[in-house]
Biopython code that builds the backbone (N, CA, C, O; Angstrom):
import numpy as np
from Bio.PDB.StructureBuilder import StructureBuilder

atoms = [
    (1, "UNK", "N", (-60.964, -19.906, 140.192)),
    (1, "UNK", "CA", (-60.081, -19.968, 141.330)),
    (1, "UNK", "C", (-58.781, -20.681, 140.920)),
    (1, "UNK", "O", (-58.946, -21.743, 140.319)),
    (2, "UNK", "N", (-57.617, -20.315, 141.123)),
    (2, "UNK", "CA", (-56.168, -20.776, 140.552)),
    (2, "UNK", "C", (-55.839, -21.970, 141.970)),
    (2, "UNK", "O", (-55.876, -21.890, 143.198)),
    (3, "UNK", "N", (-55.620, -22.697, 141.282)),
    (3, "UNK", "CA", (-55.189, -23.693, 142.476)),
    (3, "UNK", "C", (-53.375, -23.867, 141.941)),
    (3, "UNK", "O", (-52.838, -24.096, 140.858)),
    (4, "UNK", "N", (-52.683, -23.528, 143.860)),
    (4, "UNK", "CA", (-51.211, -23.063, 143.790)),
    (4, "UNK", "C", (-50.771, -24.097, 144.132)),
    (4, "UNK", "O", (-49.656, -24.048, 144.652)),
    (5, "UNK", "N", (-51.269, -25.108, 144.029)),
    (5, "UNK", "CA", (-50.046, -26.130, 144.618)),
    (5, "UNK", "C", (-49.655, -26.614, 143.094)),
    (5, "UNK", "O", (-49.137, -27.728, 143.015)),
    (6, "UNK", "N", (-49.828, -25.984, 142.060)),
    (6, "UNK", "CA", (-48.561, -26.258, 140.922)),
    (6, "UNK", "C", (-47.625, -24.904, 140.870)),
    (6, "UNK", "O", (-46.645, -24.965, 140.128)),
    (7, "UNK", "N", (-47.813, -23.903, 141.471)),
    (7, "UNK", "CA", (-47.221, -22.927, 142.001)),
    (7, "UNK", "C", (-45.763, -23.232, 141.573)),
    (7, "UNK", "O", (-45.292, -22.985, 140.463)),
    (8, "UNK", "N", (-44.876, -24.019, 143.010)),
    (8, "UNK", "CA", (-43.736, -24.530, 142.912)),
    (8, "UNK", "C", (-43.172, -24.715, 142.126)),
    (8, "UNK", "O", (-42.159, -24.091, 141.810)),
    (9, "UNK", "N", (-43.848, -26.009, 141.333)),
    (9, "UNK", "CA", (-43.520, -27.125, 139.661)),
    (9, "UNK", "C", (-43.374, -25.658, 138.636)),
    (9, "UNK", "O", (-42.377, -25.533, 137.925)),
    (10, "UNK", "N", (-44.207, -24.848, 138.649)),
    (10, "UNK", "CA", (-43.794, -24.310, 137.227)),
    (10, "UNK", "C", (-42.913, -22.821, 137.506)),
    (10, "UNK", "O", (-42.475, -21.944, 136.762)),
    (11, "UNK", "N", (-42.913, -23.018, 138.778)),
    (11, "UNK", "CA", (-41.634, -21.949, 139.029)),
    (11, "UNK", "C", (-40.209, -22.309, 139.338)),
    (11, "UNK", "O", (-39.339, -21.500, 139.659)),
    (12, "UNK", "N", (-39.978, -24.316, 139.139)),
    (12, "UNK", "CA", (-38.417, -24.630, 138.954)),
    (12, "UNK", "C", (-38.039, -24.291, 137.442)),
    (12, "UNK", "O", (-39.008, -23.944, 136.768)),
    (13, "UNK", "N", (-36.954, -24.323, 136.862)),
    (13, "UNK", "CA", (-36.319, -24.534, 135.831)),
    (13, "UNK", "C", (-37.023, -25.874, 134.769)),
    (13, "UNK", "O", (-37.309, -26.972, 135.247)),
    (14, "UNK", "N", (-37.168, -25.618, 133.666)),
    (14, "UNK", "CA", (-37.367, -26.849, 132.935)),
    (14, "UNK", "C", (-36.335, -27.164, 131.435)),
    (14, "UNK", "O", (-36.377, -26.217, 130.648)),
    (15, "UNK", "N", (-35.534, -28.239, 131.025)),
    (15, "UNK", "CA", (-35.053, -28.719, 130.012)),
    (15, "UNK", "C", (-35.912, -29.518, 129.245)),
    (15, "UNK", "O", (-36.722, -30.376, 129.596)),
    (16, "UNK", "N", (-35.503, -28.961, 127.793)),
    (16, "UNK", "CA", (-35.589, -29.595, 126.835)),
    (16, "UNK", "C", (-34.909, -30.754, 126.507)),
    (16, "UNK", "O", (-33.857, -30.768, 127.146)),
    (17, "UNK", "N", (-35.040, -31.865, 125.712)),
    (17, "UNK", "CA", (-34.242, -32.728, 125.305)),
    (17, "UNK", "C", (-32.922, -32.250, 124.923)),
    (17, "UNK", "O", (-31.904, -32.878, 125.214)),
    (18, "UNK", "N", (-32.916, -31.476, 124.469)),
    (18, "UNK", "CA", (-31.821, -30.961, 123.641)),
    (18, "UNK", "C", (-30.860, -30.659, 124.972)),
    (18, "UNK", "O", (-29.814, -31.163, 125.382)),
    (19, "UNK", "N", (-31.775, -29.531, 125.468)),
    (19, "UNK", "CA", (-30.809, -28.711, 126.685)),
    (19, "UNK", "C", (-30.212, -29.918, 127.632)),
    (19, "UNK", "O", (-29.015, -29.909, 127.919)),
    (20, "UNK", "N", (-31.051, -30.912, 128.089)),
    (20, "UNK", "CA", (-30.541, -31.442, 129.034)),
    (20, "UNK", "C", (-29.859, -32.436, 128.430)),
    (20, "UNK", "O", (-28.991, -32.751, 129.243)),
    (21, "UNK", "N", (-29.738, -33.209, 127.328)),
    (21, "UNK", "CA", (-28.416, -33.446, 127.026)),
    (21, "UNK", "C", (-27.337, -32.779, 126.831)),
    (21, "UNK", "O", (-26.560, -33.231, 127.672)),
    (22, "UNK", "N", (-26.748, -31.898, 126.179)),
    (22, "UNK", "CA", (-25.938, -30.584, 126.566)),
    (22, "UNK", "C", (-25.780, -30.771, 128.395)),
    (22, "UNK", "O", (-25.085, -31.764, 128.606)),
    (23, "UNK", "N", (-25.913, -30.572, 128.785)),
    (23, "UNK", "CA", (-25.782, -30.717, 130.224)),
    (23, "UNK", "C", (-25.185, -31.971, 130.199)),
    (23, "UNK", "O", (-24.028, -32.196, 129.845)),
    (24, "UNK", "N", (-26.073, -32.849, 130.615)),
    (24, "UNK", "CA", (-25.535, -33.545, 131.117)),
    (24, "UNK", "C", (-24.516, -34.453, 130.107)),
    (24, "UNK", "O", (-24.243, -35.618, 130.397)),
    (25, "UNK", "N", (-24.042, -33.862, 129.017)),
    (25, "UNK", "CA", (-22.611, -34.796, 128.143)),
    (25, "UNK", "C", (-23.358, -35.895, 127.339)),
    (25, "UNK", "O", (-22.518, -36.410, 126.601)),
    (26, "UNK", "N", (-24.151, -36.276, 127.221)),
    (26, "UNK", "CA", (-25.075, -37.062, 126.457)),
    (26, "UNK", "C", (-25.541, -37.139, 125.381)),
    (26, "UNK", "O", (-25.278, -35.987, 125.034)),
    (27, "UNK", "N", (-26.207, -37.712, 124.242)),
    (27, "UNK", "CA", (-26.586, -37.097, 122.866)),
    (27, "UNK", "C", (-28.004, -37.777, 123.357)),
    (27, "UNK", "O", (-28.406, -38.788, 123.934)),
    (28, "UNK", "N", (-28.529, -36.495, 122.719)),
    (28, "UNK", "CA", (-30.508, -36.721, 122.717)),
    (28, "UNK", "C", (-30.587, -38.372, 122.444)),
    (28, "UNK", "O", (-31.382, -38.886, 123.230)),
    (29, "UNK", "N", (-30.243, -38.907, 121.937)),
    (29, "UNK", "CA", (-30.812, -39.899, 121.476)),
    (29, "UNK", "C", (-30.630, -41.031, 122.889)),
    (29, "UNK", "O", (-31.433, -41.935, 123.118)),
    (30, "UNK", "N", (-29.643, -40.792, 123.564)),
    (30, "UNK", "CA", (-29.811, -41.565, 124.641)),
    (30, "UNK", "C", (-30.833, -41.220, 125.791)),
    (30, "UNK", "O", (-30.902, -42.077, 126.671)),
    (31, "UNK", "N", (-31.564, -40.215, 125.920)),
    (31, "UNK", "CA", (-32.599, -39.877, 126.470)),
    (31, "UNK", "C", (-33.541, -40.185, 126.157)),
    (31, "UNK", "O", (-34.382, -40.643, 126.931)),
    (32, "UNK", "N", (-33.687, -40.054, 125.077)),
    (32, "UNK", "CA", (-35.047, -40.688, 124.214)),
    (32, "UNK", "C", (-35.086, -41.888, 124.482)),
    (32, "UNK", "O", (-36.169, -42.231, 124.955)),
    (33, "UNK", "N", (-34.069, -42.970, 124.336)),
    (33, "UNK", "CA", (-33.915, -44.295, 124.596)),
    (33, "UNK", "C", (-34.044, -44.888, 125.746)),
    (33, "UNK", "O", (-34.308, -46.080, 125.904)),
    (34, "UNK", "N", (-33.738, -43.520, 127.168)),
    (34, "UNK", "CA", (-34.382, -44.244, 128.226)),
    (34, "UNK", "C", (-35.780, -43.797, 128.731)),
    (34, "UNK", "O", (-36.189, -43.923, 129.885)),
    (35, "UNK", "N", (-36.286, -43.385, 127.931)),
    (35, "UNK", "CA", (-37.516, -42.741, 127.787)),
    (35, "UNK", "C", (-38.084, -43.566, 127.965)),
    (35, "UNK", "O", (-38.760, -43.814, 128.963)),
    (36, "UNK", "N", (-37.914, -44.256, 126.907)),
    (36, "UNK", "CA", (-39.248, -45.591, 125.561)),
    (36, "UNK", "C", (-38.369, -46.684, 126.232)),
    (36, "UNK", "O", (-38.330, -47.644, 125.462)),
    (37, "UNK", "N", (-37.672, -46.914, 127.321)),
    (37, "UNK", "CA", (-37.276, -48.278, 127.746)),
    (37, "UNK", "C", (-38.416, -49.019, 128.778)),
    (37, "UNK", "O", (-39.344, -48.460, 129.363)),
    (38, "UNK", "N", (-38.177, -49.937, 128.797)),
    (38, "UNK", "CA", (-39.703, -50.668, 129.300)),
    (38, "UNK", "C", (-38.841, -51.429, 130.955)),
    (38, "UNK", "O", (-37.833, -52.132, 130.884)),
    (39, "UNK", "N", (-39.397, -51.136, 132.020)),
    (39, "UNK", "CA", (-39.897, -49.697, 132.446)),
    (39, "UNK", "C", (-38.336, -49.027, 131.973)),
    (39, "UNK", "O", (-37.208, -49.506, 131.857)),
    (40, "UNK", "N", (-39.049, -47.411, 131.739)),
    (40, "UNK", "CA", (-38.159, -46.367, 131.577)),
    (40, "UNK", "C", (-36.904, -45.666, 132.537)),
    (40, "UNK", "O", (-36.999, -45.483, 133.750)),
    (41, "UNK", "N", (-36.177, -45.456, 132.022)),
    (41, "UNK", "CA", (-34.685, -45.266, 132.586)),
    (41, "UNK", "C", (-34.826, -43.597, 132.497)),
    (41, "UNK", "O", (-35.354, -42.726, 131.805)),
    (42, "UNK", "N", (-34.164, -43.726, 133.428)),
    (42, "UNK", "CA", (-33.146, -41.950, 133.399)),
    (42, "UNK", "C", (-33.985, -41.385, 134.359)),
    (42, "UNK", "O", (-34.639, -41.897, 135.268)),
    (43, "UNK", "N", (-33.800, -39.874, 133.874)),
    (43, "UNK", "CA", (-34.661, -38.945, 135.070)),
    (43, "UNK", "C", (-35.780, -39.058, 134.614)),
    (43, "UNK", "O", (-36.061, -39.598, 133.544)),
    (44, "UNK", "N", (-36.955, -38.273, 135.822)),
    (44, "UNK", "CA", (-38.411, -38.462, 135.167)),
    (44, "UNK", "C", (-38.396, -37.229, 133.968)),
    (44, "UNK", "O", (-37.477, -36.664, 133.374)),
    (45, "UNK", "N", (-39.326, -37.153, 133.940)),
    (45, "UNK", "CA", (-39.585, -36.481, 132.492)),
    (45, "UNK", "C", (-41.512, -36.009, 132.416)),
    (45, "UNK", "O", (-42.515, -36.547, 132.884)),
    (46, "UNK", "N", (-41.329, -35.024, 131.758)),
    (46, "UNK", "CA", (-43.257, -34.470, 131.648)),
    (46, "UNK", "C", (-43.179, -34.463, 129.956)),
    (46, "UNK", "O", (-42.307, -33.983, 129.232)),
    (47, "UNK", "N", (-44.434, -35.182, 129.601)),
    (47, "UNK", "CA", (-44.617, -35.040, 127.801)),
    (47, "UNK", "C", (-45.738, -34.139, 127.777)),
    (47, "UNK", "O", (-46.959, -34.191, 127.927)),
    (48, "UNK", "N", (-44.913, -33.359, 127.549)),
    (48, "UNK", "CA", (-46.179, -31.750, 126.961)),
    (48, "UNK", "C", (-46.587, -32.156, 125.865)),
    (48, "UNK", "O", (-47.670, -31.574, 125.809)),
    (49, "UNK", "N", (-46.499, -32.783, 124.873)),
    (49, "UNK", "CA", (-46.924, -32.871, 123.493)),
    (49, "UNK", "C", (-46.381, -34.175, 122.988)),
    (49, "UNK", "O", (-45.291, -34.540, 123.431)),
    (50, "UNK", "N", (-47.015, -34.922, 122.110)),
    (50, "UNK", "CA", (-46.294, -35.924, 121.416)),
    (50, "UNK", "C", (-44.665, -35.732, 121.195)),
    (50, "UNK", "O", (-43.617, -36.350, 121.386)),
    (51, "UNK", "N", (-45.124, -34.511, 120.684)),
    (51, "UNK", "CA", (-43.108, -34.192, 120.428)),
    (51, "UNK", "C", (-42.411, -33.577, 121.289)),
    (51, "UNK", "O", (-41.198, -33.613, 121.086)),
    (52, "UNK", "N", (-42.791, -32.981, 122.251)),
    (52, "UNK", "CA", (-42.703, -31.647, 123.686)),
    (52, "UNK", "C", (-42.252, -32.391, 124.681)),
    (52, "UNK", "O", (-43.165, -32.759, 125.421)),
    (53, "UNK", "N", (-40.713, -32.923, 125.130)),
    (53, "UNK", "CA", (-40.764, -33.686, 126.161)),
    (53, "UNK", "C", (-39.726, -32.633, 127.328)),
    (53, "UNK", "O", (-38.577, -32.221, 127.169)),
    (54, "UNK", "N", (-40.644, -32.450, 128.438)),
    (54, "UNK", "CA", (-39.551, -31.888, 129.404)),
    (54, "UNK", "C", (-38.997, -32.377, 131.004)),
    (54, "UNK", "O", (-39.487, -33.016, 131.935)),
    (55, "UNK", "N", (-38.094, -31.896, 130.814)),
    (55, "UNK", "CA", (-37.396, -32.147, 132.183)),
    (55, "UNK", "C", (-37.135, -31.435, 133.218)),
    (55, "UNK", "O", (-36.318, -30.535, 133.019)),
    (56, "UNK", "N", (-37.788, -31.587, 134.843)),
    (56, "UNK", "CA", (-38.197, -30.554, 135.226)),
    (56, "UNK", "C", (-36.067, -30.858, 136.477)),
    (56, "UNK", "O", (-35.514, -31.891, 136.854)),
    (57, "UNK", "N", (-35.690, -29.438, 136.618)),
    (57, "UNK", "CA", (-34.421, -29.199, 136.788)),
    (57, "UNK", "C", (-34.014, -29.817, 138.192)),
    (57, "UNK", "O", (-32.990, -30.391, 138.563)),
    (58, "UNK", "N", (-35.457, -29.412, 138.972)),
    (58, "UNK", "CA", (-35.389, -30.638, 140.329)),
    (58, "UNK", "C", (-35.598, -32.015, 140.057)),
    (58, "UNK", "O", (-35.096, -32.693, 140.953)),
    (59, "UNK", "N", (-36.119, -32.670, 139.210)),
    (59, "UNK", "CA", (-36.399, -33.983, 139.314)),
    (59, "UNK", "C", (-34.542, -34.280, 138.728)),
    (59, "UNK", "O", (-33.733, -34.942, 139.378)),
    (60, "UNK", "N", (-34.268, -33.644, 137.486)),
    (60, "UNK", "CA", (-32.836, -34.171, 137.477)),
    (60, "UNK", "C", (-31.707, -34.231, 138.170)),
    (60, "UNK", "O", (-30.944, -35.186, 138.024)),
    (61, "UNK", "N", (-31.403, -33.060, 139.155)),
    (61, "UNK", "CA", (-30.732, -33.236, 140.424)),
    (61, "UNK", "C", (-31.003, -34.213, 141.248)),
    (61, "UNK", "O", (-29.970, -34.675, 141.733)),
    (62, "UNK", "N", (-32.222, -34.862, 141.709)),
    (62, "UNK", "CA", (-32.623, -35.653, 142.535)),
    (62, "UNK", "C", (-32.375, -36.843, 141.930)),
    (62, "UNK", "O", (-31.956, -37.692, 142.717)),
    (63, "UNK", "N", (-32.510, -37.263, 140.597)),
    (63, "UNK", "CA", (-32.367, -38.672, 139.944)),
    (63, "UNK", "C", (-30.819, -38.502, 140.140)),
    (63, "UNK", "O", (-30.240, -39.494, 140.582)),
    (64, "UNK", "N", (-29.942, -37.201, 139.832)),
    (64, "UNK", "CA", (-28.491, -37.681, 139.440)),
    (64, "UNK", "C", (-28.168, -38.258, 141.180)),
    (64, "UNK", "O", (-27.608, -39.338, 141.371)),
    (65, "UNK", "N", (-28.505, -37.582, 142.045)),
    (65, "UNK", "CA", (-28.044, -37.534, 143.211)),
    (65, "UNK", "C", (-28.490, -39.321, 143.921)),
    (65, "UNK", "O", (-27.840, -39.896, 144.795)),
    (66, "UNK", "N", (-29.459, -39.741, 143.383)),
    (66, "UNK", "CA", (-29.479, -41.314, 144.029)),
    (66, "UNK", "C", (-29.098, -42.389, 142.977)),
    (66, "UNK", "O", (-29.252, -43.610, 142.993)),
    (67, "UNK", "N", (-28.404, -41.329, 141.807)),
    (67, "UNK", "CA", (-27.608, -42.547, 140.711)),
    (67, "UNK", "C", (-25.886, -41.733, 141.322)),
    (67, "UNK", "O", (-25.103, -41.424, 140.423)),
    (68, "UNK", "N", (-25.608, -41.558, 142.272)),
    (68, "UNK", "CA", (-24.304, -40.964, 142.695)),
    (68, "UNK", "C", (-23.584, -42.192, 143.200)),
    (68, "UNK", "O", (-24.113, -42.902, 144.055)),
    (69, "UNK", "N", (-22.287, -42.489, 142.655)),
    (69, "UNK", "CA", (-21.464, -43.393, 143.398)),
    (69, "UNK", "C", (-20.236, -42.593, 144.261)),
    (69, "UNK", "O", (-19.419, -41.789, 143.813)),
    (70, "UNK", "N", (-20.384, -43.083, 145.635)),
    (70, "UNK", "CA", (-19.079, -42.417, 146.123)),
    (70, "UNK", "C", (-18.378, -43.698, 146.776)),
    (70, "UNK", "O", (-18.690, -44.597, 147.557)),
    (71, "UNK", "N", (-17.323, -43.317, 146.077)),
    (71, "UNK", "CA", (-15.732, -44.313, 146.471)),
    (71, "UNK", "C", (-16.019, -44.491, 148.076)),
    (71, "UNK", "O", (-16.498, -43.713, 148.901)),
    (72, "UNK", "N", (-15.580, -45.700, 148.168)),
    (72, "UNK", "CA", (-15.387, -46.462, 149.817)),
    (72, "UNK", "C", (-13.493, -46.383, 149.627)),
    (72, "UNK", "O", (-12.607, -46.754, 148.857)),
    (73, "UNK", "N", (-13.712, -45.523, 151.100)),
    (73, "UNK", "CA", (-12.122, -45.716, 151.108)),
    (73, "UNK", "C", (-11.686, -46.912, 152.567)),
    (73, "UNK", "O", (-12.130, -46.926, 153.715)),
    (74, "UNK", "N", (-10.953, -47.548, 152.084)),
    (74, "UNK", "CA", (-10.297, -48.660, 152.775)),
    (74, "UNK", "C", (-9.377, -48.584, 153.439)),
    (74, "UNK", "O", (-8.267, -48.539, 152.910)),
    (75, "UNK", "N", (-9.554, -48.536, 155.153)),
    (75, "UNK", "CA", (-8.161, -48.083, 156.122)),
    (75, "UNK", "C", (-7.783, -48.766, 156.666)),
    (75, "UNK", "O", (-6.804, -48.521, 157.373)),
]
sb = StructureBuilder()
sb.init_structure("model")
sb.init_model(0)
sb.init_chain("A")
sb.init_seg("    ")
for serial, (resi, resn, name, xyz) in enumerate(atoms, 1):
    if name == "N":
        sb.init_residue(resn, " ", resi, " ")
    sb.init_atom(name, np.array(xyz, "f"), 0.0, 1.0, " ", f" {name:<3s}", serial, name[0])
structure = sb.get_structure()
């Protein structure tokens, strides 16, 4: 019996280290670094494999969106 409530999860978009630095202007290595930071920084992240790390395309919209600063304008 297939159970669908991972349905959703593996029908968003997913990045690679690679890809989602490319995106987001970054070099892999700063991802990695907030990876392995104690507790860990950045967006969440899924480790498929020791070496297999991915990033699922909704969790990174949602992390960028509550790391968003918007200007206070002063009247």
């Amino acid at each position: 019996m297939r159970d669908d409530s991972w349905a959703p999860l593996l029908a968003d978009a997913w990045y690679s280290t690679s890809d989602l630095a490319a995106c987001l202007r970054v070099n892999a290595s700063t991802l990695r670094r907030w990876r392995t930071a104690r507790p860990p920084q950045g967006p969440p992240f899924v480790s498929v494999s020791e070496r297999v790390i991915m990033y699922s395309a909704v969790d990174v919209e949602e992390w960028l969106r509550r790391h968003r600063t918007v200007p206070r304008r002063d009247n």
